[in-house]
Each structure stands twice: as C-alpha cells, then as structure tokens.
N, C-alpha and C positions, 0 to 999 in steps of 0.2 A: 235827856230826851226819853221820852214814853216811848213804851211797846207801839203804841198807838201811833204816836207819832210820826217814828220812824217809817211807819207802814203809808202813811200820808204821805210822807217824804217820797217815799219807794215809789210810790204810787205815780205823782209828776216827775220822775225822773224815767221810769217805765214808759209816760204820756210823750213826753220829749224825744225819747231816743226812739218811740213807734215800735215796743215790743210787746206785740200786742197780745201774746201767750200770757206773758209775766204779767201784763198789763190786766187780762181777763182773770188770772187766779188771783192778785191782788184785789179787782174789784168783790172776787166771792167772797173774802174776808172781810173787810171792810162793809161788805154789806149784812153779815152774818154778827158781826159789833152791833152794827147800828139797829139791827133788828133786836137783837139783846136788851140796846138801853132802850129802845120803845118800850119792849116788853114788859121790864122792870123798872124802867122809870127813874134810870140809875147811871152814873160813871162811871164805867167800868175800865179797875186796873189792873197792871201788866200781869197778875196771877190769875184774872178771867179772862185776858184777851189769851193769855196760851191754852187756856181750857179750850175756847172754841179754837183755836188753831191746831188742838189733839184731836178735837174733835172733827173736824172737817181732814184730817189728815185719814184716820179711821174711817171717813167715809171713801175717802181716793182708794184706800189700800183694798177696799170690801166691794167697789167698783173696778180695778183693777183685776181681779180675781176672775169675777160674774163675766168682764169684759174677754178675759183669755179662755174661759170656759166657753165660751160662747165664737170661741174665734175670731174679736173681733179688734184687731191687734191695732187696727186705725184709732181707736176709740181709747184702747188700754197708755196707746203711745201719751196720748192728750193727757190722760188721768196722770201715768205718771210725770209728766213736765210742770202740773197745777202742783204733786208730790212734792218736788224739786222745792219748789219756787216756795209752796207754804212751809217746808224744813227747815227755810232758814230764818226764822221766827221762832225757834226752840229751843231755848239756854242746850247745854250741853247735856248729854242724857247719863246715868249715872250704870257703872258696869254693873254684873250680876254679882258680883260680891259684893259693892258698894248697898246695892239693892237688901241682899239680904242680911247683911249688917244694920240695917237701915229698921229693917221687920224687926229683926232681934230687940232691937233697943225698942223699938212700938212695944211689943209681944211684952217685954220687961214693965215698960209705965203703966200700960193699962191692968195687968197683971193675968192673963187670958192664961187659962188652963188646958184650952183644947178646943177641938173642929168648932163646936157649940158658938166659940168666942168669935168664930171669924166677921161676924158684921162689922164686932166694935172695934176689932183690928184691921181691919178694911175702913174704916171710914174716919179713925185715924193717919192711917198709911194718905188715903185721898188726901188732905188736909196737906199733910208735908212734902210728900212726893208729887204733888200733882204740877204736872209739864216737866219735869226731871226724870222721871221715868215711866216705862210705858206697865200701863195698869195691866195690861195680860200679865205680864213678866214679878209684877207687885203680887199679884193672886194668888199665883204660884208658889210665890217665897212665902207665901203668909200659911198655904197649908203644908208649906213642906216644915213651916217651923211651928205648927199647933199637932201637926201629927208626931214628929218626933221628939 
C-alpha cells in the first residue's frame, strides 16, 4: 500500500468514526497532493508525498510559534493536533549522529572542500535525506562538517 493510499484509507476511516479534527488535517493533505499533481501533471510517490507532508508540518510548527506569540493558545491547540495527526505519515526520523554520518559520507562523494561547497552538499543531502530527517538539523551538520 502507498503513502497515498493509506492516507485515503485514513481518510474514511476518520469519515466513519466522525473525527472531525483528524478528519480536517487529513483533508489539508490530501488536498495539498492533489494540488501538486494538477500542478505538475504527475503521480506523485511516497518520496513526494513526505515532502509535502514536511512541508505542511513546517508550516503547523511556524504557525504554532506566531500563534503563542500572539497569545492565542485556542488557535496554537488546533495547529498542534493537524501536527499530531500529519506526523504520522513520516517514516522514522534519523538521530543527530545518524545525521551526521550521513553529511560525512555526502561531504566524501561529492568531494567538497569547504563552506563555498555547501549548495552541492545540500542538495545532495535533500536528495537522500529528504523526509528522514529534518533539513534545519541537515544544515547544520553540513557546515559543521565543511568548516571543520
């Protein structure tokens, strides 16, 4: 069964039991696919549907923030339960030693000598790492391992 899929599945099973929270963040993904394959005119599989489900996660976490800044804890509650509900749609995410084991071995194939390098070690990293680890945390390990 597809990433996709499942999320269909998730979706009438949500319908059914009348959870309408679950039911509402499930519909924002599912509609955030489907805007996708219009877009590009494409089927998209389970390594784009976690893209936008990082993505739409980053937008909860950045609304979440604005929302308790703003004191408006009714509002932040919501964001984080859509949080909830789209996390579990994210293979399992990789430690920060994994992480930068991970850089190291990039930093080695592509052969990067220093800061200058980091696009092409970023955009490697994106390629393999993406939905297994959170790209802040990728960043990080990529200059901590071009400066030293």
């Amino acid at each position: 069964m597809t990433l996709k899929e499942k999320i269909t599945e998730d979706m009438k099973a949500a319908m059914r039991a009348k959870e309408t929270e679950k039911l509402g963040a499930i519909r924002l993904l599912t509609a955030a696919i489907k805007q996708k394959e219009v877009d590009e005119r494409l089927e998209l599989d389970d390594t784009a549907v976690i893209g936008i489900v990082d993505k739409l996660i980053k937008q909860r976490k950045d609304s979440i923030e604005a929302f308790q800044k703003a004191s408006r804890q009714d509002l932040a509650d919501k964001e984080e339960a859509e949080l909830k509900v789209l996390s579990a749609y994210l293979p399992a995410r990789l430690s920060a030693e994994e992480v930068a084991a991970e850089v190291k071995a990039i930093v080695a194939e592509v052969g990067a000598k220093g800061p200058g390098d980091m696009g092409k070690v970023m955009g490697a990293a994106k390629q393999r790492l993406a939905g297994k680890a959170d790209m802040g945390q990728v960043s990080a390990a990529v200059k901590a391992a071009l400066a030293g």
